[in-house]
C-alpha positions as CSV (number, residue, x, y, z in Angstrom):
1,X,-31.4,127.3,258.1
2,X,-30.0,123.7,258.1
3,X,-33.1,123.0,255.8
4,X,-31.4,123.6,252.8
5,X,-27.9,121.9,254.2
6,X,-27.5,120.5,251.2
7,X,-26.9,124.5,249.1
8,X,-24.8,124.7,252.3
9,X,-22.7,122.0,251.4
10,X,-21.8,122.6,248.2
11,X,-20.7,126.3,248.6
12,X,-17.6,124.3,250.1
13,X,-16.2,123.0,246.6
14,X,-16.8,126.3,245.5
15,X,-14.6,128.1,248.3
16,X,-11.8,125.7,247.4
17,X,-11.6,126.0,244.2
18,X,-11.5,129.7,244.5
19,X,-8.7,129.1,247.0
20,X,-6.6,126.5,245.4
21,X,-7.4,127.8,241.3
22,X,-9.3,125.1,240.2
23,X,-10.4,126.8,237.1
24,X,-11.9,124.0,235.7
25,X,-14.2,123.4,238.3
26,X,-16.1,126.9,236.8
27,X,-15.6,125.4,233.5
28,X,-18.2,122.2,235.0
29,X,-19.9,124.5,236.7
30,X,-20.7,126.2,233.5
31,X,-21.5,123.1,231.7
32,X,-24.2,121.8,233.9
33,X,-25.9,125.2,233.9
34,X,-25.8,125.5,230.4
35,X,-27.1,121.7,229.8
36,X,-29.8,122.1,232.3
37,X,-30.7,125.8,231.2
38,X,-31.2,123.6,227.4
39,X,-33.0,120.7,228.6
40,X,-35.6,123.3,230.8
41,X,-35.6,125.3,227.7
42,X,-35.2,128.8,230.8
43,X,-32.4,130.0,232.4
44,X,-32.5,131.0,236.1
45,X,-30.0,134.0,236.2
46,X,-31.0,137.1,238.4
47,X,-34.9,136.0,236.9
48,X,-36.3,132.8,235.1
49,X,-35.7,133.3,231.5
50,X,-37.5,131.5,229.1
51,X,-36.2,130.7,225.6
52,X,-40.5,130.4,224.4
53,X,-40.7,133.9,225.4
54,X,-37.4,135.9,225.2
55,X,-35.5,133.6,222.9
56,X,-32.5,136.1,221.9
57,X,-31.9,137.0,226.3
58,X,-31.9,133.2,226.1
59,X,-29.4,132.5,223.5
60,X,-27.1,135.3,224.9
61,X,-26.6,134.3,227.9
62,X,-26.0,130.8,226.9
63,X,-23.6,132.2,224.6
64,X,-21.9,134.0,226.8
65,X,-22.1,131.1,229.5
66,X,-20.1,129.1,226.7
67,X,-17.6,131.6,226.3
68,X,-16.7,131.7,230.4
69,X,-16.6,128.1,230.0
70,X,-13.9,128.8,227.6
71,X,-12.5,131.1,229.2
72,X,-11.9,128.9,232.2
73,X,-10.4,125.9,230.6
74,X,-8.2,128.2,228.7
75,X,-6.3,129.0,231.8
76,X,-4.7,125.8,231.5
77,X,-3.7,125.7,227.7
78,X,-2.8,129.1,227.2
79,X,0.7,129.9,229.0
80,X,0.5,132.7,231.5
């Protein structure tokens, strides 16, 4: 179990800012996934996804990854 401590450890950031409404932390959180998901040219979601081989599963799920980031960081420009 404590061979993966570090997946461990970051689960904490993600409690608090579930607790205290950091939305923008799921807007970074976002941003890294999509930039990595580019830079691998796959994206692992529920299976690896690979943009050579299902290009428009790839596209749509980075689309819709850029639209939660939006979503997110609208929280704090759009009154509630």
């Amino acid at each position: 179990m404590f061979k993966k401590w570090k997946t461990l450890v970051a689960l904490i950031p993600l409690i608090l800012a579930i607790v205290f409404q950091w939305w923008w932390f799921f807007t970074f959180l976002f941003i890294l996934q999509i930039i990595f998901s580019l830079l691998a040219g796959q994206v692992d979601y529920v299976e690896e996804i690979k943009k050579s081989e299902h290009p428009f599963l790839f596209w749509l799920i980075i689309g819709i990854w850029l639209f939660l980031a939006a979503y997110s960081l609208s929280y704090y420009f759009i009154p509630q």
